[in-house]
C-alpha positions in Angstrom: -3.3 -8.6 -7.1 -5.6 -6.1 -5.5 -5.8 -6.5 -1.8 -8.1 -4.6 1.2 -8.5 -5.0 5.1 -11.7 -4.6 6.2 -13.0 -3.1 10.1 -14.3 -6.1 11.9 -16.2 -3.8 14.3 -17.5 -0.1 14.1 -16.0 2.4 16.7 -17.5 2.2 20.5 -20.2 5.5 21.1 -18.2 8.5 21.9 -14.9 6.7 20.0 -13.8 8.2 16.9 -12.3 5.8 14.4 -9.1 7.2 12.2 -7.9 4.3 10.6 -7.5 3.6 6.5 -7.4 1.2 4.4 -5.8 0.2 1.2 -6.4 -1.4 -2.1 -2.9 -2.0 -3.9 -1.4 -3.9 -7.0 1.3 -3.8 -9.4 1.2 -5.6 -12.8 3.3 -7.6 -13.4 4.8 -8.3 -9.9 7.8 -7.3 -9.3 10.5 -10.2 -8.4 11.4 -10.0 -4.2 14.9 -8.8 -5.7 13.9 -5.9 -8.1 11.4 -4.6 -5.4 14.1 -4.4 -2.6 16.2 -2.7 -4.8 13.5 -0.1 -5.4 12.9 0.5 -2.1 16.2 0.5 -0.6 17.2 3.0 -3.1 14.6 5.4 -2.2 15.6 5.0 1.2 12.8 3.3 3.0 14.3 0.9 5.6 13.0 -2.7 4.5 13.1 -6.2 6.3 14.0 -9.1 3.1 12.2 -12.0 4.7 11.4 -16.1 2.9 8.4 -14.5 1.7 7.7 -10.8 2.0 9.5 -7.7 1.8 8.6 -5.3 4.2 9.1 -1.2 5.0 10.2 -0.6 8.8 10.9 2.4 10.5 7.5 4.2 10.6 5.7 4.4 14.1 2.3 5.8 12.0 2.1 3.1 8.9 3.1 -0.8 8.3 3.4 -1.6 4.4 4.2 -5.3 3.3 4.4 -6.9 0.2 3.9 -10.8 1.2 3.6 -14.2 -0.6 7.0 -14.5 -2.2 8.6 -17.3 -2.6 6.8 -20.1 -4.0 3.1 -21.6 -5.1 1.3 -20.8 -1.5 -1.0 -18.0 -3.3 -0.9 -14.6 -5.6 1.8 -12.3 -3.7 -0.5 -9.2 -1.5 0.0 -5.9 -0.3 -0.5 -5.7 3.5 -0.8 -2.2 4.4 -2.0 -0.7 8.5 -2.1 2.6 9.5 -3.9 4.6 12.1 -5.2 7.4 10.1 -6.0 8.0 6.7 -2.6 11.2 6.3 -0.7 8.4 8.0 -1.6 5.7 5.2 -1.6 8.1 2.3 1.9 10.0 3.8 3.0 5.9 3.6 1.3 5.5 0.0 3.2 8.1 -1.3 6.9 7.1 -0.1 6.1 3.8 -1.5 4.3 4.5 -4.4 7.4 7.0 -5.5 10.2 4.2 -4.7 8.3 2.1 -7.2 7.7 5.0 -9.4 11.5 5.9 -9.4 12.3 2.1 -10.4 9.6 1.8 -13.0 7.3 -0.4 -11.9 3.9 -0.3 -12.3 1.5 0.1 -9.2 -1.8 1.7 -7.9 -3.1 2.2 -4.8 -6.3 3.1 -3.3 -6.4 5.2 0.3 -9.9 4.8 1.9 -10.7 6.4 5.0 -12.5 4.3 7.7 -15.4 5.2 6.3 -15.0 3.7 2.7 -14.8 7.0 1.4 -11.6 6.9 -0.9 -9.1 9.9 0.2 -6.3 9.4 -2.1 -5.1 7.7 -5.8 -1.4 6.9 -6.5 -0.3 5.3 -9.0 2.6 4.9 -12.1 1.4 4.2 -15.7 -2.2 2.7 -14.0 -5.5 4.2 -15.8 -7.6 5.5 -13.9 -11.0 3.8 -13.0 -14.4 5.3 -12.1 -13.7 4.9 -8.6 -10.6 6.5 -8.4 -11.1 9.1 -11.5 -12.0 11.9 -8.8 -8.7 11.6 -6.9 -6.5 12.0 -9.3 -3.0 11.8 -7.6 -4.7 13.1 -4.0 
């Protein structure tokens, strides 16, 4: 399931915006159980919840997979930060816990421009929109 925040409002005059944005899925989802055990084991500190799994311990970036745990909707990836090397530093501890286990993920880094800033992925082709990064 491919997931993106969008800004609800542009930056005030004289305010520079930083934030990112990011487009993530894996196919096929992971269980809650398998994707805790990748992520423990790479280290991240996580938070098991009814229906999400999420990656604490970072001041800069919040990462979340959500929807577990029944027929409410497709499960998500929530992911915040407040600058695009915050989001893609984030991306990449993520992205190589899931790599280490095996599971199959990209994700997308935009700045908060739109402009895409970095690719990661495991065994995910890449598509014309993300051909340019190429593991950024």
């Amino acid at each position: 399931m491919r997931w993106r925040a969008h800004r609800s409002a542009s930056p005030l005059d004289g305010m520079e915006d930083s934030s990112a944005t990011l487009n993530g899925e894996c196919s096929p989802w992971p269980s809650k159980e398998r994707l805790a055990a990748a992520l423990r084991d790479a280290g991240l500190e996580i938070y098991v919840g009814p229906n999400s799994v999420q990656i604490r311990g970072s001041p800069d970036f919040s990462f979340s997979f959500e929807h577990y745990g029944g027929d409410i909707c497709v499960p998500m990836i929530a992911a915040d930060a407040d600058s695009a090397d915050a989001m893609v530093r984030g991306g990449r501890l993520v992205s190589a816990a899931l790599t280490a286990a095996g599971i199959r993920h990209s994700f997308e880094v935009y700045d908060w421009t739109g402009k895409p800033v970095a690719y990661l992925h495991h065994n995910w082709p890449p598509t014309p929109s993300n051909t340019s990064l190429a593991d950024a």
